[in-house]
N, C-alpha and C positions, 0 to 999 in steps of 0.2 A: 430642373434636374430630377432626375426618375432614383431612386432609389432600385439597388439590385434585387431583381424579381427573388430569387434562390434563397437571399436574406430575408425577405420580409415573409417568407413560406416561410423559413425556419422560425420566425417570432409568430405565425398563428399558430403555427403545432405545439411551439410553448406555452402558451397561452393558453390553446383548450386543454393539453394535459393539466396545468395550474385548476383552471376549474373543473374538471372532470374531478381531480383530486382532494379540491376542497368539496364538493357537493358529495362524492362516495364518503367520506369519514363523516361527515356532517349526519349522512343518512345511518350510519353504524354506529354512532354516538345518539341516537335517539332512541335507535330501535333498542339498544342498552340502558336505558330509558327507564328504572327503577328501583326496589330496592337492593341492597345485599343483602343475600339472607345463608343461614346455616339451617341444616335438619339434620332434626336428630332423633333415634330412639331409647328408651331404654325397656326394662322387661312388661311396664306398664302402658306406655302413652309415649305419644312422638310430639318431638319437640322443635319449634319453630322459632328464630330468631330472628328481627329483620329490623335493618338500620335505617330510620326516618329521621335524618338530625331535621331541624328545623319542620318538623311536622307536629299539631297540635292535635292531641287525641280525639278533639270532636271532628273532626277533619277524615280519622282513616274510618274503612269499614272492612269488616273483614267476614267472610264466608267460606261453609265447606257446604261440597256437595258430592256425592259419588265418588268420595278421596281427592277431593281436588280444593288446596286451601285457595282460596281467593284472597289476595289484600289490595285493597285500594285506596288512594289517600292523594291529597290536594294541596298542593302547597300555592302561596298567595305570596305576593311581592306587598311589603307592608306598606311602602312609598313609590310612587313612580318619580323618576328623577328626570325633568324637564329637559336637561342639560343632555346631551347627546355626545359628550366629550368622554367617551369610554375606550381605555385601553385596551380590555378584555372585558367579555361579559360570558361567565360561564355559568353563573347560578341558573335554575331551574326552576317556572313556574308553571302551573298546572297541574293535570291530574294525570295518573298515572296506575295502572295496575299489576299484579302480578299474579300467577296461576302458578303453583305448585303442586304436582301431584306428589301424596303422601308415602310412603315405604312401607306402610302396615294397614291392612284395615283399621276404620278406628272409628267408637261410637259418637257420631253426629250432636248428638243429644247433651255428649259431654265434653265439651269446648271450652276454653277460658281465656281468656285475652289480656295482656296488659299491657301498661307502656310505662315508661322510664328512662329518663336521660338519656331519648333520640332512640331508644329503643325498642322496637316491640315483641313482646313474646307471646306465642299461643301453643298452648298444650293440651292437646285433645290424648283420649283416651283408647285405649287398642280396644277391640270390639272385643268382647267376649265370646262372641258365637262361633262355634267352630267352622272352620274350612273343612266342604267336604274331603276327604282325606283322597279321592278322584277316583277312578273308577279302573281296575284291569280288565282288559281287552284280551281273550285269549287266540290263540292265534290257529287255524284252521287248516 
């Protein structure tokens, strides 16, 4: 007995929408794939806060170059669990980075970094140099 042609179309277009749909969020939930962070300044130095719960301070690294903070950091599964009997697995292991460009210039030289309670904070300093003030063009 044949199964109705028009029905079993209708169950492959469900189907590939099903995975089309699981594979795009799949791929939008990676590419979001770090930390949260807050920036901030005040009249001296800009301020960077970024939530690593489960990340252990020899683990991140963090850089600025050209106003551009870098953090990057690695998280490690402490156990692997043989058992393959999982309802959901949403934790997150590996390495991961993030690029923030800064709001103010700010002296490279004077960076400081710390972490606490899944937290890390880096506070660099505004550049003291002046911005040239730019140039008027007169007009002909």
């Amino acid at each position: 007995m044949l199964a109705r042609p028009m029905m079993r179309a209708h169950d492959l277009f469900d189907e590939l929408d099903r995975l089309f749909t699981t594979q795009t969020s799949e791929m939008a939930e990676e590419a979001d794939y770090g930390p949260s962070v807050d920036v901030y300044q005040t009249d001296d130095e800009v301020v960077v806060k970024a939530q690593l719960p489960g990340v252990k301070k020899e683990d991140v690294e963090v850089s600025i170059q050209e106003n551009t903070l870098t953090i990057r950091a690695e998280t490690r599964r402490e156990e692997e669990i043989e058992d393959e009997g999982y309802f959901r697995r949403e934790l997150r292991y590996g390495t991961f980075a993030r690029r923030l460009p800064l709001p103010a210039a700010v002296d490279e030289q004077q960076v400081s970094a710390k972490m606490a309670d899944g937290v890390l904070e880096v506070r660099a300093a505004k550049s003291v140099e002046e911005e040239e003030p730019g140039k008027k063009i007169s007009v002909e």
